[in-house]
C-alpha atoms as an extended CHARMM CRD file, in Angstrom:
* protein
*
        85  EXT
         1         1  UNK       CA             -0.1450000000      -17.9500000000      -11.9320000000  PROA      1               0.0000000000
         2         2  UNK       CA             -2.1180000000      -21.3880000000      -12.9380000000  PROA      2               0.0000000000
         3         3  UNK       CA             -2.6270000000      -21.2860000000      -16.8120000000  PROA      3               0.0000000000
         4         4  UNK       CA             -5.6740000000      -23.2660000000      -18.1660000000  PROA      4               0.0000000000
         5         5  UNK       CA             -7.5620000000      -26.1110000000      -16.1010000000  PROA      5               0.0000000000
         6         6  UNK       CA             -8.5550000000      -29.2810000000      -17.5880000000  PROA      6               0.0000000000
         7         7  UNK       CA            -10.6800000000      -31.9050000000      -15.6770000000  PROA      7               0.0000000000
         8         8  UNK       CA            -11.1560000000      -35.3090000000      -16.2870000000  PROA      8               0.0000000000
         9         9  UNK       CA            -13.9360000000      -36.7190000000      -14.4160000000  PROA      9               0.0000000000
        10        10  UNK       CA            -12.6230000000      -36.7180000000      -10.8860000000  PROA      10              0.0000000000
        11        11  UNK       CA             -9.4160000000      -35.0140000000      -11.4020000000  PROA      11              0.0000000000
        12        12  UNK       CA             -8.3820000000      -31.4290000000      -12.1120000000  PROA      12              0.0000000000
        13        13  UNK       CA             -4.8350000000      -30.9030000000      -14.2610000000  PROA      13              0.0000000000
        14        14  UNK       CA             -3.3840000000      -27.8150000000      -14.3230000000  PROA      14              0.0000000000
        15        15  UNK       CA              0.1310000000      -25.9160000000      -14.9510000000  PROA      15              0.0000000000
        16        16  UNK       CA              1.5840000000      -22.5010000000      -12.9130000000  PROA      16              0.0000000000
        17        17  UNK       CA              4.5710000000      -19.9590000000      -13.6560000000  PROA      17              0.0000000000
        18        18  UNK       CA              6.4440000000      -21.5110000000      -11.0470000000  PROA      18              0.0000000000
        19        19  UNK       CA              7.0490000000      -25.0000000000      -13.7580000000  PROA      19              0.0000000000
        20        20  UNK       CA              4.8440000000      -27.5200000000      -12.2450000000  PROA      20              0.0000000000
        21        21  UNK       CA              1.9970000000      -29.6080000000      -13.0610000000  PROA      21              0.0000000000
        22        22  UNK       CA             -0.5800000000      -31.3920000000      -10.8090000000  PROA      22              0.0000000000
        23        23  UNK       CA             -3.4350000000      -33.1750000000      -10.5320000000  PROA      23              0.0000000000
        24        24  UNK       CA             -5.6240000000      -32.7930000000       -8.4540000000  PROA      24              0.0000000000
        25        25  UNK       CA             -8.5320000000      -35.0370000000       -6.8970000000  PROA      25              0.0000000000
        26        26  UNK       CA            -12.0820000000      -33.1530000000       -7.0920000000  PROA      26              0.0000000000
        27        27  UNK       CA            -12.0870000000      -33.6450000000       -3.1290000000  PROA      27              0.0000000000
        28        28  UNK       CA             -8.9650000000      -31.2880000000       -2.7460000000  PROA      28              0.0000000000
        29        29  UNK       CA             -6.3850000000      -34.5930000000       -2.2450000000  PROA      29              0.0000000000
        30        30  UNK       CA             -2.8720000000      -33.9610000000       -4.3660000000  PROA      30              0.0000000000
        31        31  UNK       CA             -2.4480000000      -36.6710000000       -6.4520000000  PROA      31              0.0000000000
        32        32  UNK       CA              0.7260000000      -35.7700000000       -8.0990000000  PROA      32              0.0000000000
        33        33  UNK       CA              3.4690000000      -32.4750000000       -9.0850000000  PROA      33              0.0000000000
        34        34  UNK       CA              5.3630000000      -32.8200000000      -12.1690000000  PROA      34              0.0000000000
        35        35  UNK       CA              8.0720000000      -30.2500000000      -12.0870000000  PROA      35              0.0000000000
        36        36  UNK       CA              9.2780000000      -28.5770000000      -15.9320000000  PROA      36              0.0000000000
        37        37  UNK       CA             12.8330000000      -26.5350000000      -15.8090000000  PROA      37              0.0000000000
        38        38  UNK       CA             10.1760000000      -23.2980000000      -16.9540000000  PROA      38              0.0000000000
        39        39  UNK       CA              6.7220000000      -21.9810000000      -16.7260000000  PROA      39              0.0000000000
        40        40  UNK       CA              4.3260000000      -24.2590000000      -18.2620000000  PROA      40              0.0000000000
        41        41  UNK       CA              2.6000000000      -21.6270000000      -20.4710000000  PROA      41              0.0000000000
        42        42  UNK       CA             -0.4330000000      -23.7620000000      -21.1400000000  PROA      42              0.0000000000
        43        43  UNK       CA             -3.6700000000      -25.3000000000      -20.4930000000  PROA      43              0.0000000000
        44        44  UNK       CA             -3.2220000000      -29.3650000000      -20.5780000000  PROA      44              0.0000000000
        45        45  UNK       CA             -4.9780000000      -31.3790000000      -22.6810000000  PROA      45              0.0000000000
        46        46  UNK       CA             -5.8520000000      -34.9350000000      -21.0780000000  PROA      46              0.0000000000
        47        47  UNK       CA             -5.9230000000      -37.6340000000      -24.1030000000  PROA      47              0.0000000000
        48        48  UNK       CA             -6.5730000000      -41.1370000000      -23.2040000000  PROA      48              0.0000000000
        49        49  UNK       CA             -3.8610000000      -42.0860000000      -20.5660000000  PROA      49              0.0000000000
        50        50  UNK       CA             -2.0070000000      -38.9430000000      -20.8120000000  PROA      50              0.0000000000
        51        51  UNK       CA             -1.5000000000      -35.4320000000      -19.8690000000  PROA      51              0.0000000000
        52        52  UNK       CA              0.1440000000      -33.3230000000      -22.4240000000  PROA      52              0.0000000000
        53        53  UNK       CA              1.6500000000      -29.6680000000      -21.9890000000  PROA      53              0.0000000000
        54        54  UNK       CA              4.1160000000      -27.8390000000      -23.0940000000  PROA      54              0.0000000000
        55        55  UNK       CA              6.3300000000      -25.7270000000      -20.9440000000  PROA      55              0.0000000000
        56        56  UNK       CA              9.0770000000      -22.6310000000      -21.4510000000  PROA      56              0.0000000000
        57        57  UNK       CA             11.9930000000      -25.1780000000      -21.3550000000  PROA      57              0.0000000000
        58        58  UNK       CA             10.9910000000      -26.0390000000      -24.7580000000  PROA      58              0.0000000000
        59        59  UNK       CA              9.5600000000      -29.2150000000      -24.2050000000  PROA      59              0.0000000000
        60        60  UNK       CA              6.1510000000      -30.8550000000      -24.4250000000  PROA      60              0.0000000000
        61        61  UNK       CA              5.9170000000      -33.5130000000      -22.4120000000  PROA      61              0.0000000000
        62        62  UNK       CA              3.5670000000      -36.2590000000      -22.0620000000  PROA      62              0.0000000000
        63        63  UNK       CA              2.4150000000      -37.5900000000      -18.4700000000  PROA      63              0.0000000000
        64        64  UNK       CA              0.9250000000      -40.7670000000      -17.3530000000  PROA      64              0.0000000000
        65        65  UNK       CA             -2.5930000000      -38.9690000000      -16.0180000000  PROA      65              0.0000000000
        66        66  UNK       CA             -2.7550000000      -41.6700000000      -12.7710000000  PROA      66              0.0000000000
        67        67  UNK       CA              1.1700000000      -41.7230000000      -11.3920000000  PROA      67              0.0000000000
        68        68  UNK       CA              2.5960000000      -38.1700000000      -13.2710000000  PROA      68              0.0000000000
        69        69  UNK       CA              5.6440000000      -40.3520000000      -15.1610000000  PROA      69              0.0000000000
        70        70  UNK       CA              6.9340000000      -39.1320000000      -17.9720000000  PROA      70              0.0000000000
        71        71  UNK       CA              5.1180000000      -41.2000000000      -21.0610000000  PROA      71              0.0000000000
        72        72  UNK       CA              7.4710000000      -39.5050000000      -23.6590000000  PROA      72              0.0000000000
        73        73  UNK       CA              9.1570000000      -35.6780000000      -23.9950000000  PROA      73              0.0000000000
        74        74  UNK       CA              9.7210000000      -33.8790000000      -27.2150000000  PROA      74              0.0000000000
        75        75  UNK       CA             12.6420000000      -30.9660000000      -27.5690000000  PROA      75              0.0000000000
        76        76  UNK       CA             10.9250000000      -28.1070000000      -29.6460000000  PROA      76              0.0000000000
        77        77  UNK       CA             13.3810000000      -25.3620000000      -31.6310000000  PROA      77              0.0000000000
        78        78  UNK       CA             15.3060000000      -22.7400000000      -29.9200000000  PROA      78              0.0000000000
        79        79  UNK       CA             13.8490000000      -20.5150000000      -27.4760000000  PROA      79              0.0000000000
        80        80  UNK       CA             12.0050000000      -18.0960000000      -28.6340000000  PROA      80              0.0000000000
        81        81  UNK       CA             11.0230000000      -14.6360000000      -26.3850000000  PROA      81              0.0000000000
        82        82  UNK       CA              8.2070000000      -14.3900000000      -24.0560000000  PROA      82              0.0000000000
        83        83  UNK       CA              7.3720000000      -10.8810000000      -22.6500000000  PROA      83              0.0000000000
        84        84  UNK       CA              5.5040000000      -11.6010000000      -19.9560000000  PROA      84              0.0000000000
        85        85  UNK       CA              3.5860000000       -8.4130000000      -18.5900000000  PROA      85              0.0000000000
C-alpha cells in the first residue's frame, strides 16, 4: 500500500506498508529504497535537501533527497496502536 506521494521536480518520494521509501526519477529509473523496521504510515515531505517521514518503528527520519542517507533519526514515545482495516 504506497501512502502519500510527494514530487520534487523530477523525482517522485513515496512510502508503502511493506517499510520502505524511494525515490523515484519521473522517467520510471529507481533512484534509491530506504528501508524503516515498520510501515511508513505517511506522505513525505521534501524540505530543502531532505526527505522526512515518519514510520511505525517510531522514528522519523530524515533522508538526504539525492543518495537516501540517513541526515538525522529521531526516537518518538512508545508505540502506540494502529488498527489497520
Amino acid at each position: 500500500i504506497r501512502r502519500g506521494i510527494q514530487s520534487d521536480g523530477d523525482v517522485l518520494y513515496f512510502g508503502n506498508s511493506d517499510g520502505f521509501v524511494l525515490a523515484l526519477h519521473k522517467s520510471g529509473r529507481m533512484l534509491w529504497k530506504f528501508k524503516t523496521d515498520k510501515a511508513v504510515v505517511c506522505k513525505p515531505a521534501v524540505a530543502g535537501d531532505k526527505v522526512v517521514f515518519s514510520s511505525r518503528d517510531n522514528h522519523v527520519y530524515a533522508l538526504n533527497k539525492i543518495t537516501g542517507a540517513v541526515v538525522w533519526k529521531f526516537k518518538m514515545g512508545s508505540e502506540t496502536p494502529h488498527p489497520w482495516g
